[in-house]
C-alpha positions as CSV (number, residue, x, y, z in Angstrom):
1,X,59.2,67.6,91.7
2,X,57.4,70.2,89.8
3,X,54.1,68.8,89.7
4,X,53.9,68.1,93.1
5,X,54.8,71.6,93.8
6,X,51.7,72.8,91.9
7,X,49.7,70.3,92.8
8,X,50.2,71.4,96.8
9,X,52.1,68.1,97.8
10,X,55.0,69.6,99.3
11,X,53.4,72.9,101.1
12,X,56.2,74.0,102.9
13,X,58.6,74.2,100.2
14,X,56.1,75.7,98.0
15,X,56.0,78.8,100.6
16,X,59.5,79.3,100.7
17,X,59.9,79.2,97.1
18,X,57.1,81.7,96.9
19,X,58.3,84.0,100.0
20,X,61.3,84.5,98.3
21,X,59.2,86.0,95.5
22,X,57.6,88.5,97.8
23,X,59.4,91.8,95.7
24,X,58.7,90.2,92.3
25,X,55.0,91.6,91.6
26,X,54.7,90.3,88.2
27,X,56.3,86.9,89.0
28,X,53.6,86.7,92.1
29,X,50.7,87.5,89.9
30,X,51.2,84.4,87.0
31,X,51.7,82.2,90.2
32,X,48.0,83.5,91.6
33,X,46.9,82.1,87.6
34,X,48.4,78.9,87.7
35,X,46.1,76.8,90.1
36,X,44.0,77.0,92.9
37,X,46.6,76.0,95.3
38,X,49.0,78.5,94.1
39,X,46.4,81.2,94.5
40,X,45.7,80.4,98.0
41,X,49.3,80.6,99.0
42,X,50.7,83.3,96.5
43,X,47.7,86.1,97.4
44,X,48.5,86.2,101.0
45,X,52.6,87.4,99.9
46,X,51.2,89.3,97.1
47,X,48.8,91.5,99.1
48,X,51.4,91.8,102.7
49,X,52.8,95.6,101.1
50,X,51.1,96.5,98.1
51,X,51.5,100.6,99.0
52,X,55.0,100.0,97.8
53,X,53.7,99.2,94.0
54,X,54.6,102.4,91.7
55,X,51.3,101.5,89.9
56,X,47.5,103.5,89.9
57,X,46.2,102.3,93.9
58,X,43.0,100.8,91.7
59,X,43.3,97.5,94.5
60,X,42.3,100.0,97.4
61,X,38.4,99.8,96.0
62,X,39.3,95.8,97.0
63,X,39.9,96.7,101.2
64,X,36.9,99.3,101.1
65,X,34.6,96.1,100.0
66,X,34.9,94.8,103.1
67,X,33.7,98.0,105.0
68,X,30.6,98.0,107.0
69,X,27.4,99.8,106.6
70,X,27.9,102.7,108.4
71,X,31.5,103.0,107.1
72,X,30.3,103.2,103.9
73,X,27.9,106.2,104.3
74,X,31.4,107.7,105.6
75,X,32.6,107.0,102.0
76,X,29.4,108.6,100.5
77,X,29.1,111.5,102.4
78,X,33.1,112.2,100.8
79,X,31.6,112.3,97.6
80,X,32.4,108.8,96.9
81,X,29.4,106.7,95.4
82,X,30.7,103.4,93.5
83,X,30.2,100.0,93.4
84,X,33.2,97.4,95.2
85,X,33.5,94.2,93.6
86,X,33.2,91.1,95.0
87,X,36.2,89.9,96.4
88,X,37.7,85.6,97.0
89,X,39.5,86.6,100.0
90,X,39.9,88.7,102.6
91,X,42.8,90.8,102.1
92,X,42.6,93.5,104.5
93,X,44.1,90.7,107.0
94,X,46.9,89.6,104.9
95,X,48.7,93.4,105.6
96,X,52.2,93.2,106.6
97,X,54.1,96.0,106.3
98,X,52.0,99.6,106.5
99,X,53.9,102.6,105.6
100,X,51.5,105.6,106.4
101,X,53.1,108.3,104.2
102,X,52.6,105.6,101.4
103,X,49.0,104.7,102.1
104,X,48.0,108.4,101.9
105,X,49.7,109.0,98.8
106,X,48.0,106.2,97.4
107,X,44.5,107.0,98.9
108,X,45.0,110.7,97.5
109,X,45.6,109.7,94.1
110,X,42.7,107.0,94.4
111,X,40.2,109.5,95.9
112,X,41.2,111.9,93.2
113,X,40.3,109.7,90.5
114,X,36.7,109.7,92.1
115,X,36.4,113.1,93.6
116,X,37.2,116.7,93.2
117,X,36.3,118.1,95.6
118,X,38.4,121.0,97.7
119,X,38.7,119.3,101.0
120,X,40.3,116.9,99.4
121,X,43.0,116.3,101.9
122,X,39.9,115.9,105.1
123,X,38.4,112.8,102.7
124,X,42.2,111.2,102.0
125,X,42.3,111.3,106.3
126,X,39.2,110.0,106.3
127,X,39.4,107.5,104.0
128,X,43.0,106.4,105.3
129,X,41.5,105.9,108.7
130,X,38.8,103.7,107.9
131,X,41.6,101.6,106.2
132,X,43.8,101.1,109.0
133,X,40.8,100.7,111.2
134,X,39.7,97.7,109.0
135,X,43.5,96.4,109.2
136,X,43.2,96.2,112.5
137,X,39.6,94.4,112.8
138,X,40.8,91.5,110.2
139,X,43.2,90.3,112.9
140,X,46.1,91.4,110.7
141,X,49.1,91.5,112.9
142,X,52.1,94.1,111.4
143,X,55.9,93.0,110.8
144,X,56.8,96.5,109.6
145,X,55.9,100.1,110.0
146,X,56.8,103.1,109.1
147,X,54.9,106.5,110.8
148,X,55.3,109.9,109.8
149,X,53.6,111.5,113.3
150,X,53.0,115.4,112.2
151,X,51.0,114.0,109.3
152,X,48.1,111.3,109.2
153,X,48.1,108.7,112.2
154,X,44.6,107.8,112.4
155,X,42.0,109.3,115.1
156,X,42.5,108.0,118.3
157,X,39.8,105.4,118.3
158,X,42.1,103.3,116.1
159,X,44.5,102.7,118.4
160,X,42.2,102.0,121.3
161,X,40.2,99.2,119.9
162,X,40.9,95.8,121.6
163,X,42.9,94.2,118.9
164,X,45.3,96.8,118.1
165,X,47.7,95.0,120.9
166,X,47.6,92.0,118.6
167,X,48.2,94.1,115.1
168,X,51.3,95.3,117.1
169,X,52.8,92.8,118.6
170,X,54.9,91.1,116.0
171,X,56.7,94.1,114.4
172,X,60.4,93.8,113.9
173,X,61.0,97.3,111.5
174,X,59.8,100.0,112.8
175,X,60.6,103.6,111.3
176,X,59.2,106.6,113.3
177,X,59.6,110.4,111.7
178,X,58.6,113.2,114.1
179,X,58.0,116.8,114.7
180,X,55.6,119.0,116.3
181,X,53.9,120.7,113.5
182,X,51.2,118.9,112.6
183,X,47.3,118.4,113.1
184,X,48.2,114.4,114.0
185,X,50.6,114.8,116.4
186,X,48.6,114.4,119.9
187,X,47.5,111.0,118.0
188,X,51.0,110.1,117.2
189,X,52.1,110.3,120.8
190,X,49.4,107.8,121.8
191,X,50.4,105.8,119.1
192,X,54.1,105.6,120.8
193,X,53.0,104.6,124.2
194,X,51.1,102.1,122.6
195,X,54.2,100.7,120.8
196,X,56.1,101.2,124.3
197,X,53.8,98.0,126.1
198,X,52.7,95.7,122.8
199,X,55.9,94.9,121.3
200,X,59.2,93.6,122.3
201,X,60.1,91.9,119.0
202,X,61.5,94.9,117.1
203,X,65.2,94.3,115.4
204,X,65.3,97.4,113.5
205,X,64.3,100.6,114.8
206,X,64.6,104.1,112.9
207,X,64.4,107.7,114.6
208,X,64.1,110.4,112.9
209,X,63.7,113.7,115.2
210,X,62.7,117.2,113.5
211,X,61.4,120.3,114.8
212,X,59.7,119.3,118.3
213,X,58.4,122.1,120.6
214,X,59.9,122.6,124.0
215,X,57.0,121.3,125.9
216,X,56.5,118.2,124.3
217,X,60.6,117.2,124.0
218,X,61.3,115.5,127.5
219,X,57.9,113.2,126.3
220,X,58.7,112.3,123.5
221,X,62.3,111.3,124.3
222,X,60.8,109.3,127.4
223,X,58.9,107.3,124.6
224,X,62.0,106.5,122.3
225,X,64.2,105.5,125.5
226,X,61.2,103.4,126.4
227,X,60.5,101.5,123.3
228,X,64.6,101.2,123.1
229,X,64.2,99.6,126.7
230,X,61.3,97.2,126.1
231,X,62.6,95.2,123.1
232,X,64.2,91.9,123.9
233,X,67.1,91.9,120.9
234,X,67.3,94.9,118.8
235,X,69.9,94.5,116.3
236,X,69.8,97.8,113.5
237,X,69.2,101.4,115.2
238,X,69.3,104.3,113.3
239,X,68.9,108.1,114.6
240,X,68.7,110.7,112.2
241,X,68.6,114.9,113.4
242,X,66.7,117.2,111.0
243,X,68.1,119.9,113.6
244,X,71.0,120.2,115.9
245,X,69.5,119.2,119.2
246,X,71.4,118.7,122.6
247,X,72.1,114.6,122.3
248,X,72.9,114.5,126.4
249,X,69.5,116.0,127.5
250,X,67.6,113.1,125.6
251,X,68.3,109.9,126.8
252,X,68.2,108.2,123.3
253,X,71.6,106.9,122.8
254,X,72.3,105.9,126.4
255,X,69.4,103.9,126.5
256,X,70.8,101.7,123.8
257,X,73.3,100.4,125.7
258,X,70.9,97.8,127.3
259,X,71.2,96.6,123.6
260,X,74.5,96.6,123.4
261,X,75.1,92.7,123.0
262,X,72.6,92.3,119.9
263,X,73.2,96.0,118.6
264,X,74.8,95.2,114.7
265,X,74.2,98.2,113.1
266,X,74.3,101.9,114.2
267,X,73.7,104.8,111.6
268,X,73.8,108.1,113.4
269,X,72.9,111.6,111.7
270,X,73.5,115.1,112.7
271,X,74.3,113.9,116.2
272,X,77.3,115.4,118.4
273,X,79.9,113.0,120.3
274,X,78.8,111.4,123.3
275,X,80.4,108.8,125.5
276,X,77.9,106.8,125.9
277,X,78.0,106.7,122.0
278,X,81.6,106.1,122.0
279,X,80.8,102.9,124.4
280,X,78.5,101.7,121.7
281,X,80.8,102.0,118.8
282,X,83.2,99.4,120.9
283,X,80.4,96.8,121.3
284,X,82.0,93.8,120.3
285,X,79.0,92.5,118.1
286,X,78.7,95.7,116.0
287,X,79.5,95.0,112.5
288,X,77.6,98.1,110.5
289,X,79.0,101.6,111.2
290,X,77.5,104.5,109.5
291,X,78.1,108.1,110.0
292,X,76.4,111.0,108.7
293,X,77.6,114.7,109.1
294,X,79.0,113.9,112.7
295,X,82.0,114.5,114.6
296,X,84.3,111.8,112.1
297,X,87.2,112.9,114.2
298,X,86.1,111.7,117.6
299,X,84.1,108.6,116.3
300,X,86.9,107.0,114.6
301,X,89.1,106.7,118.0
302,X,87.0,104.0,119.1
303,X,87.3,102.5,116.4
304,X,90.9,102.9,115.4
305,X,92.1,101.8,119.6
306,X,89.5,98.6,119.9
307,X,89.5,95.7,118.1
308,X,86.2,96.5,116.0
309,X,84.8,93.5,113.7
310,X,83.4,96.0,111.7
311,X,82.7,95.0,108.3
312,X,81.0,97.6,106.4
313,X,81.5,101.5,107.2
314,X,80.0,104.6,105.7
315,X,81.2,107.9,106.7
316,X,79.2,111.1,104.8
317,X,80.6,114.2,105.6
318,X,80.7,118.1,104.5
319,X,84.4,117.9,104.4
320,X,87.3,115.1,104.8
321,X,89.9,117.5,106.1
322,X,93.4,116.0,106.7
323,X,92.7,114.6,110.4
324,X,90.2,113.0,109.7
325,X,91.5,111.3,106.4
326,X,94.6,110.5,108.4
327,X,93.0,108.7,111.2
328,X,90.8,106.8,108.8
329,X,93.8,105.5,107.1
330,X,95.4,104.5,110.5
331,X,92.0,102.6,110.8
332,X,92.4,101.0,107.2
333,X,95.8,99.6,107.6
334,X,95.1,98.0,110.7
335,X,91.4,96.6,110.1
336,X,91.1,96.9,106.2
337,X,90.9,92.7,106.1
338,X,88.1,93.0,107.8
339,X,86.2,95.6,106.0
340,X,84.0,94.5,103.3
341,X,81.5,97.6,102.5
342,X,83.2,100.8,102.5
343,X,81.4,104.2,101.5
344,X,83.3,107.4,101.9
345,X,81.4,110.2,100.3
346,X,82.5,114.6,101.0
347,X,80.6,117.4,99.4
348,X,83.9,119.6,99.5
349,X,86.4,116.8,99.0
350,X,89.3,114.3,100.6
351,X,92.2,116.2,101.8
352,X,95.4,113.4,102.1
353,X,93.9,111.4,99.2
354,X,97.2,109.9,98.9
355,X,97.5,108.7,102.9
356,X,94.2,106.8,101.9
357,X,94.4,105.2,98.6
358,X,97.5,103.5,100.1
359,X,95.9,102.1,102.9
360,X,92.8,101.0,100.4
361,X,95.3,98.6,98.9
362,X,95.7,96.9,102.5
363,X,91.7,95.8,102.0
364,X,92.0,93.1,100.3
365,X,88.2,91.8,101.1
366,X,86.2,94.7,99.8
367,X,83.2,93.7,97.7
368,X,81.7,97.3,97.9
369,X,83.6,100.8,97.6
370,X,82.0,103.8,97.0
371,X,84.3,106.9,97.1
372,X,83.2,110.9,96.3
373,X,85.0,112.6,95.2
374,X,88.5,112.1,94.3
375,X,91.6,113.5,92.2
376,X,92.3,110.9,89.0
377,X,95.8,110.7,89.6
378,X,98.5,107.6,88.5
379,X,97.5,106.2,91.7
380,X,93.7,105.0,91.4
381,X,94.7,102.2,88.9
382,X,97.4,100.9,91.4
383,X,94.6,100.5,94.0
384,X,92.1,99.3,92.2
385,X,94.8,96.3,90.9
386,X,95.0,95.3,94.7
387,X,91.0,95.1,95.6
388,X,90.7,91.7,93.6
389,X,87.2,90.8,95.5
390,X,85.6,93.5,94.4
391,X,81.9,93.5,93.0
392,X,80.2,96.9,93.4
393,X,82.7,100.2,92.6
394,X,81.6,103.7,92.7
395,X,83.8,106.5,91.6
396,X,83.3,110.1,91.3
397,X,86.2,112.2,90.2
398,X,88.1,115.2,88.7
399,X,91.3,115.6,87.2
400,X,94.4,117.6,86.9
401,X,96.2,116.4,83.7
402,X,95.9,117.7,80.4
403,X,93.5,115.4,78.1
404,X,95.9,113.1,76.8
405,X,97.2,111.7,79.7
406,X,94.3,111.8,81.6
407,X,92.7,109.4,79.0
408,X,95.3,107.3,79.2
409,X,94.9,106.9,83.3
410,X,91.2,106.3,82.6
411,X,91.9,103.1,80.1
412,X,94.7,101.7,82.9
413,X,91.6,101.7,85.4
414,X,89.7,100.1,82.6
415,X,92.1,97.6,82.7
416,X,92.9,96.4,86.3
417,X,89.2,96.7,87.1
418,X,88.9,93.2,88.5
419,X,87.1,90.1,87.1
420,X,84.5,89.9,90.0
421,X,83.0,93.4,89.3
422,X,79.1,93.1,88.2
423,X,78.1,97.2,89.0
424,X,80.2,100.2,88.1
425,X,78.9,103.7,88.3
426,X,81.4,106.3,86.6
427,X,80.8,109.6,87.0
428,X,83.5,112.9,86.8
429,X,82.2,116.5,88.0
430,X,83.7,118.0,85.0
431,X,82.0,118.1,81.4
432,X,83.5,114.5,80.0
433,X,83.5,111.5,81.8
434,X,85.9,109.9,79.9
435,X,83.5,106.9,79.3
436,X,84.7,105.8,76.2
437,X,87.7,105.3,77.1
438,X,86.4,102.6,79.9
439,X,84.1,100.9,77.8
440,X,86.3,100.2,75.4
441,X,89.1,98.8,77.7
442,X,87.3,97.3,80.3
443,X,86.9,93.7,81.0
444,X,85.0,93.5,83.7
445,X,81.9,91.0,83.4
446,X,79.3,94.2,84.4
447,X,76.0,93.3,84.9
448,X,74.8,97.3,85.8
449,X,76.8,100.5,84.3
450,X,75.6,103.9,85.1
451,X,77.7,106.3,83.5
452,X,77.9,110.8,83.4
453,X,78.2,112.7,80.4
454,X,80.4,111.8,77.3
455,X,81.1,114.2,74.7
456,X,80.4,111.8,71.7
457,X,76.9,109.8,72.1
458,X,77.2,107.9,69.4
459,X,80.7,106.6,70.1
460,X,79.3,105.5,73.8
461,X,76.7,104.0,72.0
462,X,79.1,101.9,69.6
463,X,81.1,100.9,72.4
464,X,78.2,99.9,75.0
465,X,77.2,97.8,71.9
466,X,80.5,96.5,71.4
467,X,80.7,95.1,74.8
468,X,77.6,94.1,75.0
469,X,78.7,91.3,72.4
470,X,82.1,91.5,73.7
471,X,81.3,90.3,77.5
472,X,77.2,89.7,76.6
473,X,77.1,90.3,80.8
474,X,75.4,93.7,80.5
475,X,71.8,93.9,82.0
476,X,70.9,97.7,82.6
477,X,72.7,101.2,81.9
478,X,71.6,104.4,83.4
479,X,73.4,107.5,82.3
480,X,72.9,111.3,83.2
481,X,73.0,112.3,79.4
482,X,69.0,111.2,79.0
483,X,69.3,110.6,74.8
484,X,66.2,108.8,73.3
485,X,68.6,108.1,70.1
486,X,71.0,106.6,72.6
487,X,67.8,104.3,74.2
488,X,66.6,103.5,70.7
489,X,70.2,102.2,69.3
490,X,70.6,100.5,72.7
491,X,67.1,98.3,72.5
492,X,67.9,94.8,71.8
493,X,71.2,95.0,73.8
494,X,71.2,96.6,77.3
495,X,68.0,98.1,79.0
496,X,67.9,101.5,80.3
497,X,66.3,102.0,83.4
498,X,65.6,104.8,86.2
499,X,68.7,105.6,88.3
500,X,66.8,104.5,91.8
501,X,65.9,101.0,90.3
502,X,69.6,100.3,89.1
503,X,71.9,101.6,92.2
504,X,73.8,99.9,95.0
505,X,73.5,101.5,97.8
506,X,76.0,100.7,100.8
């Protein structure tokens, strides 16, 4: 079976195997090595987003090789005199996914290598335009995109050349970030009524909506509701306020309820109540709900008085006062089976903790909880006992008790922490986390541990150690308490690695 895999026999296969590859950079590279077949299928997947690689832009000088002529006297008079190599393939038309704010970071800190120069930021423009123009002349058609419109959004000739309705007209993510101040925004503006007539095939859509001036709101909420109207089946919508704006004089979230029978997943941001937002939460196909400093008192009623399939919910809030944790444990007890993802995170803290660790034990098919932040009382290791299905567990806490018994409490949660749990992150706002205490009791078969501050290093470091022989599960550890000594006496056991490249997110 093997052979014939490299030896291009079985095509198809071979491009599944290798799509599935298309975050594993490394993995995609050895395949390019193997053989020629391999190459010709695995460059194509390795070259669709490579903005998104946290390494030096060097494979930028690889597009501008393509450029014409008279683009590259553009490149010249920026300062910018080099040689481009030679290049197999063509990879300006294997683009995919083109995240602006990425490709001008990257085109900065690859101009920068090759120019000082004071208008440095007029040759990054520059420079990033004649990319996207030569994305859009290779015939490359986008499946995401991601546009921040007060920054760089390419001149306007870009987006009237007669191919762009073709680069367009396959995108399915689409993530738009506006606000008036900015030398680019006329051009952004274009660039949404083009997306308004040359695609229809969008499932996830993003909004986010900052500082806009009065003249140029009503248009650009005209656009939104018109690229809402024109897709076919959009299924993830999220709509995120950098300011309090007036949610009824904008159109956006009554427009969505032409979606309303492929809408899965709404995540809402600084937005007030509505009703035609209340008519959305009751759709019967929604399954994702999340909330971010909203109205949590009004939006729950839908959910609590119709029979919601929703399985993951993620409420984010300034403050859980009593109501509000009330309600949502009404909601718990009468759909927790359903609930699978559950993330309930207050800056200032859940009043009625109580009221809602009970009805935590009622759901029974949570594989992810995240909850911040919480008193450790007797109670958290009777809840934790009842969520047996659980396999991603977030807890931030503080506590009451005096030391002794408070340790005690943390090696009882040690203890009932179930059997399917692969990712723990433990963390207490106060100066000890306790963590030793965990470690050394818990039996969970962890995979990822990120942990706050312990008083004793090297005890944490005997006891990761421990169970890393103990279980021989544990992958990666991340932990507040940075401690090279801690990294060094670690090596050869568990790998520490950057908090954003180890956390579960909701």
């Amino acid at each position: 079976m093997a052979s014939k895999l490299f030896k291009g026999d079985m095509p198809e296969l071979t491009e599944i195997i290798l799509s599935n590859l298309n975050n594993e950079f490394y993995s995609l590279y050895s395949c390019s090595l193997v053989n020629r077949h391999l190459c010709q299928m695995s460059i194509p997947i390795l070259w669709q987003d490579p903005f998104s690689f946290n390494k030096t832009p060097k494979f930028i000088s690889r597009y501008l090789s393509s450029l014409e002529d008279d683009e590259i006297s553009i490149l010249y008079k920026c300062g910018i005199n080099i040689e481009f190599p030679q290049t197999l393939f063509h990879y300006a038309r294997f683009i995919k996914v083109l995240d602006f704010p990425r490709l001008v970071e990257k085109v900065g800190q690859w101009s920068n290598l090759r120019n000082n120069n004071k208008s440095q930021r007029r040759i990054t423009d520059d420079i990033s335009n004649l990319l996207t123009k030569l994305f859009i002349k290779s015939g490359a058609t986008l499946i995401k995109l991601h546009v921040l419109v007060s920054r760089f959004i390419g001149r306007p000739i870009i987006f009237t050349l007669g191919r762009n309705e073709h680069f367009f007209s396959r995108l399915q993510d689409v993530s738009v970030e506006i606000e008036s101040e900015g030398s680019y925004f006329i051009e952004g503006i274009r660039l949404l009524k083009i997306l308004t007539t040359t695609t229809s095939k969008i499932h996830t859509l993003q909004f986010k909506i900052g500082e806009i001036n009065d003249c140029y709101k009503q248009q650009v909420y005209y656009l939104f509701v018109n690229i809402i109207r024109s897709q076919q089946q959009l299924r993830r919508f999220n709509l995120i306020y950098d300011i309090e704006l007036e949610m009824k004089l904008n159109g956006i979230i009554p427009a969505l309820e032409c979606q309303r029978n492929s809408l899965q997943e709404i995540k809402i941001s600084n937005c007030d109540y509505n009703l035609s937002l209340e008519k959305l939460i009751k759709s019967k196909n929604l399954e994702v709900f999340r909330m971010s400093y909203c109205e949590e008192y009004r939006l729950l009623k839908p959910l609590i008085n119709n029979h919601c399939k929703i399985s993951t919910l993620e409420i984010i809030s300034f403050d859980l006062y009593e109501s509000v944790v009330n309600q949502l444990a009404q909601y718990l007890k009468k759909s927790g089976a359903l609930l699978q993802r559950l993330k309930l995170d207050s800056e200032e803290g859940i009043e009625s903790q109580t009221s809602l660790l009970e009805a935590l034990m009622t759901c029974s098919n949570l594989s992810y909880l995240y909850i911040s932040p919480i008193i450790f009382s007797a109670q958290v290791p009777k809840f934790i006992e009842k969520l047996q299905k659980l396999q991603f567990f977030t807890l931030k806490w503080y506590y009451e008790e005096t030391e002794d018994e408070q340790s005690s409490l943390v090696m009882q949660t040690a203890k009932a922490l179930p059997t399917t749990l692969q990712y723990l992150e433990w963390d207490s706002f106060q100066s000890d986390s306790y963590i030793n205490d965990l470690i050394s009791h818990c039996e969970a078969p962890l995979k990822k541990l990120i942990i706050g501050e312990s008083y004793n290093r090297d005890k944490t470091k005997e006891e990761l150690i421990k169970f890393c022989l103990r279980k021989q599960t544990l992958k990666y550890i991340n932990t507040s308490c940075p401690d090279l000594n801690l990294k060094k006496g670690l090596e050869g056991y568990v790998e520490m690695v950057p908090y954003d490249q180890i956390v579960v997110n909701c």
